[in-house]
TINUTI-137353 format. One record per residue (C-alpha): residue number from 1; x, y, z; residue in three letters. Coordinates in steps of 0.5 Angstrom, whole numbers, plus 500, padded with zeros to 3 digits. Example, Ala and Ser with C-alpha at 12.3 -4.5 7.8 and 13.67 -1.06 7.14 Angstrom:
<rs>
+-----+-----+-----+-----+-----+
|   i |   X |   Y |   Z |  aa |
+-----+-----+-----+-----+-----+
|   1 | 525 | 491 | 516 | ALA |
|   2 | 527 | 498 | 514 | SER |
+-----+-----+-----+-----+-----+
</rs>
This chain:
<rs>
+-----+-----+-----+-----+-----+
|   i |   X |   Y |   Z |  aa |
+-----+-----+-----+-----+-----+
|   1 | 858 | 946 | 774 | UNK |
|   2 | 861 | 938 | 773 | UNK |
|   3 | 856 | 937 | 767 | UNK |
|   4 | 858 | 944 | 764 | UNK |
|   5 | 866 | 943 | 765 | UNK |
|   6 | 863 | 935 | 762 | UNK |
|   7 | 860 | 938 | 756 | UNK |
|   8 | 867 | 942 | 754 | UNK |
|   9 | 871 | 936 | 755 | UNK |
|  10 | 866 | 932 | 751 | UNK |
|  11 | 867 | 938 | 746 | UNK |
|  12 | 874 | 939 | 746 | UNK |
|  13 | 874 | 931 | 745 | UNK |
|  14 | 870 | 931 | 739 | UNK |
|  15 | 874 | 937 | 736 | UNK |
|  16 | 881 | 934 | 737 | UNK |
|  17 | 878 | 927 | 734 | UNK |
|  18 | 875 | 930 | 727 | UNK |
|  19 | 882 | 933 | 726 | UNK |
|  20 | 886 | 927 | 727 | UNK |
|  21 | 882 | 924 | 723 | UNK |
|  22 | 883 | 928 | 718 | UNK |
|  23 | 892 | 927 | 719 | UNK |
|  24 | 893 | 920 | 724 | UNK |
|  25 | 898 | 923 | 729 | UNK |
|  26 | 900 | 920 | 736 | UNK |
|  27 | 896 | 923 | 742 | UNK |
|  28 | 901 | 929 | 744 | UNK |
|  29 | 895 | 930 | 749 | UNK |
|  30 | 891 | 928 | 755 | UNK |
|  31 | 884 | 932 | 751 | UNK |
|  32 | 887 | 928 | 744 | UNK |
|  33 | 888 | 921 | 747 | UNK |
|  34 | 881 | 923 | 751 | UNK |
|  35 | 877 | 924 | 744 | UNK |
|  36 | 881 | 919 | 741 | UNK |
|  37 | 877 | 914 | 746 | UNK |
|  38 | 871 | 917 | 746 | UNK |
|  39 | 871 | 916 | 738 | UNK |
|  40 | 874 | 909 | 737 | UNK |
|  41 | 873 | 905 | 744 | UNK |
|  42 | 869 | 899 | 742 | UNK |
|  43 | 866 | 898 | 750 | UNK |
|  44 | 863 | 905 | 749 | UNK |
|  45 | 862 | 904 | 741 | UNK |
|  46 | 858 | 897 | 744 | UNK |
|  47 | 854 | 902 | 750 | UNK |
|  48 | 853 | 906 | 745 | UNK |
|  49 | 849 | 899 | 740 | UNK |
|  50 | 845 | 897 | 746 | UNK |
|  51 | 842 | 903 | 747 | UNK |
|  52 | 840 | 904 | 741 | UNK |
|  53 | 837 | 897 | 743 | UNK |
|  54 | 833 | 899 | 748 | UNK |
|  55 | 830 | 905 | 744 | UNK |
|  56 | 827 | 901 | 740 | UNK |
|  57 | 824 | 898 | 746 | UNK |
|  58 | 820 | 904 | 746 | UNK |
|  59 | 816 | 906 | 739 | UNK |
|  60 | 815 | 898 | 739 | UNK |
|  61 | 811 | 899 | 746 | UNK |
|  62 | 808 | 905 | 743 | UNK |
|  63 | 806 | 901 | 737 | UNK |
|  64 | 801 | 898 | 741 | UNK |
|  65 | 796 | 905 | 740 | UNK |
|  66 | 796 | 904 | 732 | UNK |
|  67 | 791 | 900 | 729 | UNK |
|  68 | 795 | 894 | 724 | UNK |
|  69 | 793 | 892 | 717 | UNK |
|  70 | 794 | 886 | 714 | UNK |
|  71 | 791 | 882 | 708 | UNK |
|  72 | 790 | 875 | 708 | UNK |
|  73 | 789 | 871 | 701 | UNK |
|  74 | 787 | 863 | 700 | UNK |
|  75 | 786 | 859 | 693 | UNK |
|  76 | 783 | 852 | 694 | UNK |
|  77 | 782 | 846 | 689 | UNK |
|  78 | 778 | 840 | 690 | UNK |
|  79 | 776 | 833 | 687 | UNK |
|  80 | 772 | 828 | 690 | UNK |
|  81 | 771 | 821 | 688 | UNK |
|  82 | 764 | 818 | 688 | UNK |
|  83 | 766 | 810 | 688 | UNK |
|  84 | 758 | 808 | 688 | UNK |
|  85 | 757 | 811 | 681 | UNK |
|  86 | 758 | 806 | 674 | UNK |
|  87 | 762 | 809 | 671 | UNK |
|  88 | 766 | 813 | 677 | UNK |
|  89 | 765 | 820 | 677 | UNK |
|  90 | 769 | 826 | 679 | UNK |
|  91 | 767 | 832 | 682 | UNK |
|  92 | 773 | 837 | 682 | UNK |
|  93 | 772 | 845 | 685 | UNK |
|  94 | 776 | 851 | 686 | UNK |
|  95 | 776 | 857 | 689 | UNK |
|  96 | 780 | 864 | 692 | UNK |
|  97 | 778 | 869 | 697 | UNK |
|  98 | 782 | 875 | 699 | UNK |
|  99 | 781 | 878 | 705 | UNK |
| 100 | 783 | 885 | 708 | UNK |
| 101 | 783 | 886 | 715 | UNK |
| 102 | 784 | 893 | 719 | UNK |
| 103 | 784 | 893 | 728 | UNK |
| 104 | 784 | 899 | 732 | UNK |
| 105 | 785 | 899 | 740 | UNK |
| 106 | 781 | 903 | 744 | UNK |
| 107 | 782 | 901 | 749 | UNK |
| 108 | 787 | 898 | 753 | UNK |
| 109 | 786 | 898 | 761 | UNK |
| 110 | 793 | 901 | 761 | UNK |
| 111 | 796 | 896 | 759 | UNK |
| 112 | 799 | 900 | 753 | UNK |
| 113 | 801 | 906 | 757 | UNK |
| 114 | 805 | 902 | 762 | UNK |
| 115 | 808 | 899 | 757 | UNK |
| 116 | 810 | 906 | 754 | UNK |
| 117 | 812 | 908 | 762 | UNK |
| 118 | 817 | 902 | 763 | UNK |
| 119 | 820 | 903 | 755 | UNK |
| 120 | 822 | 911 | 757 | UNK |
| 121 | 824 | 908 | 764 | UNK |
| 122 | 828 | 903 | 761 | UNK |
| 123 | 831 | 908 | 756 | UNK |
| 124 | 832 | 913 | 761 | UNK |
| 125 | 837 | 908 | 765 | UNK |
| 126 | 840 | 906 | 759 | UNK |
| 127 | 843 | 912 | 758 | UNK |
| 128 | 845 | 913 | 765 | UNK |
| 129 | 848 | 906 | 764 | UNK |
| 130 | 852 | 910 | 758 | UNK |
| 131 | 854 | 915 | 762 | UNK |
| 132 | 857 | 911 | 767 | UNK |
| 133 | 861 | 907 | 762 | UNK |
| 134 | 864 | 912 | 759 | UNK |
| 135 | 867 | 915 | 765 | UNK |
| 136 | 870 | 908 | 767 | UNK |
| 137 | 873 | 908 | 760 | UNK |
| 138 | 874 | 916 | 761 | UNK |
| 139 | 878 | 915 | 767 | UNK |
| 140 | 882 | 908 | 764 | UNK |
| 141 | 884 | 914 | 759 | UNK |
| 142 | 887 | 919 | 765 | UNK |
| 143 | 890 | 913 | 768 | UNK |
| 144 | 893 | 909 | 763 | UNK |
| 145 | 896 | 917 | 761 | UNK |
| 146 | 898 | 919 | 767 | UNK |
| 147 | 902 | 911 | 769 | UNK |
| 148 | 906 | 912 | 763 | UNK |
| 149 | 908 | 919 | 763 | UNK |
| 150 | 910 | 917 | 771 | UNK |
| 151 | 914 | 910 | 767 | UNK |
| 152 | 916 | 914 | 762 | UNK |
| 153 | 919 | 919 | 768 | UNK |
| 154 | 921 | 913 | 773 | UNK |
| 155 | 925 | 910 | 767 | UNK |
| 156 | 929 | 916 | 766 | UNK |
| 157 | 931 | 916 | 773 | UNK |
| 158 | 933 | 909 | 773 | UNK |
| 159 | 937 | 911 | 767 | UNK |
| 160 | 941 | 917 | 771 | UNK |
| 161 | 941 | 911 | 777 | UNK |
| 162 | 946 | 906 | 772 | UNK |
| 163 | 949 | 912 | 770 | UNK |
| 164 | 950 | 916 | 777 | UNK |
| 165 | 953 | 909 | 779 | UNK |
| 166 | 957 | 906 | 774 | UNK |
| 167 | 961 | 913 | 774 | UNK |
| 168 | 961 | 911 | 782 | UNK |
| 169 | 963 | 904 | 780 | UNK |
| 170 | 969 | 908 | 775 | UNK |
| 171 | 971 | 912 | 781 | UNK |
| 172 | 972 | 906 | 786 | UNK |
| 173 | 976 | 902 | 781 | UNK |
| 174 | 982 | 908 | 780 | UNK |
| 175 | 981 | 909 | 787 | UNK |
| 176 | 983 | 901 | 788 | UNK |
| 177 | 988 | 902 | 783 | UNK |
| 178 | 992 | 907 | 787 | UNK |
| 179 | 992 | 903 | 794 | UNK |
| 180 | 985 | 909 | 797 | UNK |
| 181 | 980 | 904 | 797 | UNK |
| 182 | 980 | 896 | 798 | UNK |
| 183 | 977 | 890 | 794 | UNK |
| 184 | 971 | 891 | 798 | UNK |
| 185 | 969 | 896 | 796 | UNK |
| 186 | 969 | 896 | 789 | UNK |
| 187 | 966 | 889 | 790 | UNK |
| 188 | 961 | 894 | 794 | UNK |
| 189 | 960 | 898 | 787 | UNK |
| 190 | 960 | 893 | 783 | UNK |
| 191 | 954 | 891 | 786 | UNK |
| 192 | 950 | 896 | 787 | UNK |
| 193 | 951 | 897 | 780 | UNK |
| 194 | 947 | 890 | 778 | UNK |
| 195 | 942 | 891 | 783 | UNK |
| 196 | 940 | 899 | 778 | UNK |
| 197 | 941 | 895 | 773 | UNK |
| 198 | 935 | 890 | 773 | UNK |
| 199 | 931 | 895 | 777 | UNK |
| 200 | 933 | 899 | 770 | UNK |
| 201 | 930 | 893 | 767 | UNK |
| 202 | 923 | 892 | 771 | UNK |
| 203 | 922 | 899 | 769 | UNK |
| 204 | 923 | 898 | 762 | UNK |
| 205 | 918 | 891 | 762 | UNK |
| 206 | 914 | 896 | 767 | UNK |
| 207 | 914 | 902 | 761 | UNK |
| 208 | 912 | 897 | 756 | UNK |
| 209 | 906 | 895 | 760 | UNK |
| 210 | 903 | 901 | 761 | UNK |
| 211 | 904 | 903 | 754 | UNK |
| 212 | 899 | 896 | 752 | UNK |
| 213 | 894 | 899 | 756 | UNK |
| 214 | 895 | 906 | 753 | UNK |
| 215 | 894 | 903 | 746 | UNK |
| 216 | 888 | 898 | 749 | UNK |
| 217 | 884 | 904 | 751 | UNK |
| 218 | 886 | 910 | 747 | UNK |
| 219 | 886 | 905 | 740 | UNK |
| 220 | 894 | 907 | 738 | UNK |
| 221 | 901 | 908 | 741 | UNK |
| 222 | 903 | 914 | 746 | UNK |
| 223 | 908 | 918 | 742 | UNK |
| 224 | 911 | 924 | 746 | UNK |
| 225 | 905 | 926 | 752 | UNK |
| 226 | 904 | 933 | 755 | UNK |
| 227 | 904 | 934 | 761 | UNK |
| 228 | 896 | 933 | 763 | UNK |
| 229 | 893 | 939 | 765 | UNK |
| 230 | 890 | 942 | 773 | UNK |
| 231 | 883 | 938 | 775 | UNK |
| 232 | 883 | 943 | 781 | UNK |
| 233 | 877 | 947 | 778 | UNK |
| 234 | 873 | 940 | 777 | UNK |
| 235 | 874 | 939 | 784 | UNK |
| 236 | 868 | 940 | 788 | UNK |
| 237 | 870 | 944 | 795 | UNK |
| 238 | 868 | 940 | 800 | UNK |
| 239 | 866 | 932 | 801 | UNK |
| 240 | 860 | 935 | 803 | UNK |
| 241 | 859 | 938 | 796 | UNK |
| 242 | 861 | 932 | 792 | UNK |
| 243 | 856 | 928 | 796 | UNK |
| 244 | 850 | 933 | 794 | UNK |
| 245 | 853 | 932 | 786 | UNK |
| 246 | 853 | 924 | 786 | UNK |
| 247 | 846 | 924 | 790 | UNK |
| 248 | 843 | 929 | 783 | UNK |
| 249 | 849 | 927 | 778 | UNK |
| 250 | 851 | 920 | 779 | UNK |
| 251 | 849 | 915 | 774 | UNK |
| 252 | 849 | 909 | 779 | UNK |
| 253 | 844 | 913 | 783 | UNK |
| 254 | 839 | 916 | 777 | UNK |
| 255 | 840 | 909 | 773 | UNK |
| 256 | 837 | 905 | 779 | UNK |
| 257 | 832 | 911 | 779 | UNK |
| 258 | 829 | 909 | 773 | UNK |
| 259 | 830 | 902 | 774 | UNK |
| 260 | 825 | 903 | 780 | UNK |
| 261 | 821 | 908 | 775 | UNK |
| 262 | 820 | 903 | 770 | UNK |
| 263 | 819 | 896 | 775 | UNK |
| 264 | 813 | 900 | 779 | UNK |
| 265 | 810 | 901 | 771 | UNK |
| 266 | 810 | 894 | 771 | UNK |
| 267 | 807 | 893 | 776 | UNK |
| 268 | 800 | 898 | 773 | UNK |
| 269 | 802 | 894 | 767 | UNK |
| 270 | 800 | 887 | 770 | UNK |
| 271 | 794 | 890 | 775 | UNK |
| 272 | 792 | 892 | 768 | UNK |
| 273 | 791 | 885 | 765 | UNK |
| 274 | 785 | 885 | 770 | UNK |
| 275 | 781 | 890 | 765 | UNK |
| 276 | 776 | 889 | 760 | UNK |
| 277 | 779 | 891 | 753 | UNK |
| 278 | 775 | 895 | 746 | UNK |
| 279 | 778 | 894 | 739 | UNK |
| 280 | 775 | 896 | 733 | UNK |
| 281 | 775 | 891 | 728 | UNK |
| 282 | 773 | 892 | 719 | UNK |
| 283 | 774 | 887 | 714 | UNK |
| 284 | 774 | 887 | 706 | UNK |
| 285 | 773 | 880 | 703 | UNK |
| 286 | 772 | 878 | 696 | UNK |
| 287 | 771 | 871 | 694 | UNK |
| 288 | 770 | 867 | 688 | UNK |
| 289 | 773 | 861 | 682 | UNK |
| 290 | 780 | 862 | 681 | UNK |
| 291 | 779 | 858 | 674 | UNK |
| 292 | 776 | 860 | 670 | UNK |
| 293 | 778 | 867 | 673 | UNK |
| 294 | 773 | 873 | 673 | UNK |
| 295 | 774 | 877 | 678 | UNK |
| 296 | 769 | 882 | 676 | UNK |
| 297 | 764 | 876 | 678 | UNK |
| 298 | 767 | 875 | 685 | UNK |
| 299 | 762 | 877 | 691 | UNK |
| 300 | 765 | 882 | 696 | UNK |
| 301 | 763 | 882 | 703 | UNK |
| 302 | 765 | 888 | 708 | UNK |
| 303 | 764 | 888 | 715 | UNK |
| 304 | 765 | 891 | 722 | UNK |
| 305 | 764 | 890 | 729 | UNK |
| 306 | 766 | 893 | 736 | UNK |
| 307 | 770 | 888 | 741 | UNK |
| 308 | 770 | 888 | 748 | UNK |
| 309 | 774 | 882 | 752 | UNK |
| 310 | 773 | 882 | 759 | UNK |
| 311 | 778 | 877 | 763 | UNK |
| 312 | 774 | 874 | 768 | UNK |
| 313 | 779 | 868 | 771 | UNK |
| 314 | 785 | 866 | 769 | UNK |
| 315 | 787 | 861 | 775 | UNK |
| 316 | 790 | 866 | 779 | UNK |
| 317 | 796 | 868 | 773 | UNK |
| 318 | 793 | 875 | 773 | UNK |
| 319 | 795 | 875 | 781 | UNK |
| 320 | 800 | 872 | 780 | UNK |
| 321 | 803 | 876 | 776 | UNK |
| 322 | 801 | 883 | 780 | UNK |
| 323 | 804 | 880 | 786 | UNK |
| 324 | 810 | 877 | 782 | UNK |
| 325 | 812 | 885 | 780 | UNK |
| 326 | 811 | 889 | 786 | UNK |
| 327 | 817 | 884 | 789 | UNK |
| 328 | 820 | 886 | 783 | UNK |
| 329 | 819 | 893 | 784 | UNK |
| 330 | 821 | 892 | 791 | UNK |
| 331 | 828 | 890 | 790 | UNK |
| 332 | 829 | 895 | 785 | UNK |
| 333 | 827 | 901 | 790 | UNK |
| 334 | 832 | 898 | 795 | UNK |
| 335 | 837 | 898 | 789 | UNK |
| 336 | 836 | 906 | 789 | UNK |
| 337 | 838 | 907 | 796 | UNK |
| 338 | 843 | 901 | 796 | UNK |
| 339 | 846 | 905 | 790 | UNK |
| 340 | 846 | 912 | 794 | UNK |
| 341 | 851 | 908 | 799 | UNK |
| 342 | 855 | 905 | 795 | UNK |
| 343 | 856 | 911 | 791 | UNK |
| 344 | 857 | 915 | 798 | UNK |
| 345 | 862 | 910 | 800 | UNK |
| 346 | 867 | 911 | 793 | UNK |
| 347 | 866 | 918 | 794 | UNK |
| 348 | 868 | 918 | 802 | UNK |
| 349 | 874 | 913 | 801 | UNK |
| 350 | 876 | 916 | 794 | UNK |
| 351 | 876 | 924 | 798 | UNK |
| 352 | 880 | 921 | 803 | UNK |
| 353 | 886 | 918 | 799 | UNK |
| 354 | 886 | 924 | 795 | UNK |
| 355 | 887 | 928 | 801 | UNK |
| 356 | 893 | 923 | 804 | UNK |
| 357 | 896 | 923 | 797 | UNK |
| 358 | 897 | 931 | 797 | UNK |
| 359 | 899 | 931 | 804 | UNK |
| 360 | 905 | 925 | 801 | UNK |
| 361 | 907 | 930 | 796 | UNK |
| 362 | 909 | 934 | 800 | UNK |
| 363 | 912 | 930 | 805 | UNK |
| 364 | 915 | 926 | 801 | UNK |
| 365 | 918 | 933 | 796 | UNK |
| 366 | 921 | 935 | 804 | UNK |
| 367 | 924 | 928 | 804 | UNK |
| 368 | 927 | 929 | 796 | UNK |
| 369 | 930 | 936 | 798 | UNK |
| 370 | 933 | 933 | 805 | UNK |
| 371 | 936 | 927 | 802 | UNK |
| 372 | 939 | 931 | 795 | UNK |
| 373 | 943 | 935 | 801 | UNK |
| 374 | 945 | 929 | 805 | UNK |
| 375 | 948 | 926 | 798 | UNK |
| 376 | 952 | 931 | 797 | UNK |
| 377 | 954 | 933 | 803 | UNK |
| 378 | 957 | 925 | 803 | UNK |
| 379 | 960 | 925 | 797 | UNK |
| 380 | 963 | 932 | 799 | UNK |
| 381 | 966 | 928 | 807 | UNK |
| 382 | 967 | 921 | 803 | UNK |
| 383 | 973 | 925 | 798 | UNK |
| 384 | 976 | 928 | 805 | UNK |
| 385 | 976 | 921 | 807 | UNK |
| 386 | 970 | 922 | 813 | UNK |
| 387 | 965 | 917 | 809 | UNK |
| 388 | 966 | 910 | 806 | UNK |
| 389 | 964 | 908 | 799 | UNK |
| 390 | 958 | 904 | 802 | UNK |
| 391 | 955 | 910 | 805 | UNK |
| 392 | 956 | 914 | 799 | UNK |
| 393 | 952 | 908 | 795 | UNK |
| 394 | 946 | 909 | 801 | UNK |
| 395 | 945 | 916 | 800 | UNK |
+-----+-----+-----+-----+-----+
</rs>
């Protein structure tokens, strides 16, 4: 379910970026702004190059079946001097060879088929390290959306705060005017006012610092944003549901799977070093004067050999070696569980915060409503003189 419901985001991302390439607008959406990172962001754009990277790892192990070809070609000129002779003589000589050489591996004691086993690996934990980061960079998006939407609202509610106390400010001072009220508690006003004020001004600089990281992640500005939409229906239904989903989805967990995968074929790689080795090996040569040149003169040689190399001591490098992999692969399979339990730690503590924010919400939607009808019952008993204009500022 998580990766179909990932596979349409991914989709409807895709489609949102083609169109807004088409016409550069501002994301007025979170689908928008997600297609727009997925699309330009450099940290995934560079994910993306290192795994392309690490492909490359694999056909260059694989290489290690074909035969390779190369030709080779030399042209030598000589002089000797004889200094005994009367008068001096020189013998000068000249020559040129062309060799082609073609060498097919038959075989390699595994060394090939380990080194092909690790590449896959490595490149399987190379896109699990792709997914991982382009959820970071998803969630920074979802994040970076939601703070200023949230900046964008505590911004206008500080401004109705200004408004709402200058106007307290205005009624305390005609009060004044008429003998109601006393200095202090236009002084009292006044400052409550300066206070709104320079909240007003932090959640301005507050606005603007969730617009930069907005604008860092997504590649531009926000424009006016859309209310995100429900994510219930991502939600698994239970911890326990969400533990089974990490322990076969999470790429932390299945990118040190592979990692594990691709060390234990190290180690056959480095056992197999203490196995013989066949190649096939033929050459084509001609040989012959370079000057005067007359190739239809030059001789051709043409060979072919079968060699078998068998490593007998090698001063317990091979061994060293073996036991130098296995440690590796040792740590890397404890990385597999250590990974489970970090990744079953997040889950525990993210689900617990999830649950405590939604009981908040609704306590705190409770307080709202409380509060709401407390100010206007003190403003109501402060015009019949119950209340002063101090606790009509508190509430």
């Amino acid at each position: 379910m998580i990766k179909r419901d990932r596979s349409r985001w991914l989709a409807a991302g895709s489609l949102a970026a083609l169109s807004l390439s088409v016409s550069p607008v501002a994301a007025e959406t979170l689908a928008e702004a997600i297609a727009m990172a997925y699309a330009s962001n450099p940290t995934l754009q560079a994910q993306r190059a290192q795994l392309r990277a690490l492909d490359e790892n694999w056909y260059q192990a694989r290489a290690g079946y074909r035969p390779t070809l190369s030709v080779s070609g030399r042209a030598t000129w000589s002089e000797t001097t004889l200094p005994g002779a009367r008068p001096l003589v020189d013998v000068e000589s000249n020559s040129g060879s062309a060799v082609l050489s073609l060498t097919q591996p038959v075989y390699s004691g595994g060394r090939v088929a380990s080194a092909v086993s690790a590449a896959e690996a490595d490149s399987l934990s190379g896109r699990e390290g792709l997914r991982r980061v382009e959820a970071q960079v998803l969630g920074q998006v979802i994040q970076s959306y939601v703070d200023v939407r949230r900046d964008q609202e505590a911004l206008r509610i500080r401004q109705t705060n200004v408004a709402v106390l200058q106007r307290q400010l205005d009624e305390s001072r005609a009060r004044f005017e008429v003998g109601e009220i006393t200095r202090t508690d236009v002084a009292q006003s006044e400052a409550r006012l300066a206070a709104a004020v320079a909240l007003l001004n932090s959640a301005q600089a507050t606005l603007a610092t969730s617009r930069a990281s907005y604008e860092a992640v997504v590649g531009q500005s926000p424009g006016d944003l859309a209310p995100e939409p429900p994510f219930s229906h991502l939600m698994p239904g239970s911890i326990e549901q969400a533990w089974d989903l990490a322990e076969s989805g999470s790429p932390v967990v299945r990118s040190a799977e592979y990692a594990e995968q691709a060390s234990r074929a190290r180690v056959a790689g480095a056992r197999a070093e203490q196995m013989p080795t066949v190649a096939l090996q033929g050459q084509l040569g001609y040989s012959g004067l370079v000057n005067p040149l007359h190739t239809d003169a030059y001789s051709r040689a043409l060979s072919g050999s079968a060699v078998v190399t068998i490593p007998i001591f090698s001063g317990g490098q091979t061994l060293s070696r073996v036991r130098a992999a296995s440690e590796r692969n040792t740590v890397d399979r404890l990385g597999v569980e250590n990974a489970r339990r970090t990744v079953r730690q997040a889950i525990t503590q993210s689900w617990s915060a999830l649950q405590a924010a939604r009981s908040n919400i609704e306590a705190t939607d409770k307080q709202v409503r409380a509060a709401r009808i407390a100010a206007e019952g003190v403003v109501q008993e402060q015009r019949v003189g119950l209340r002063t204009t101090i606790d009509v500022l508190n509430a």
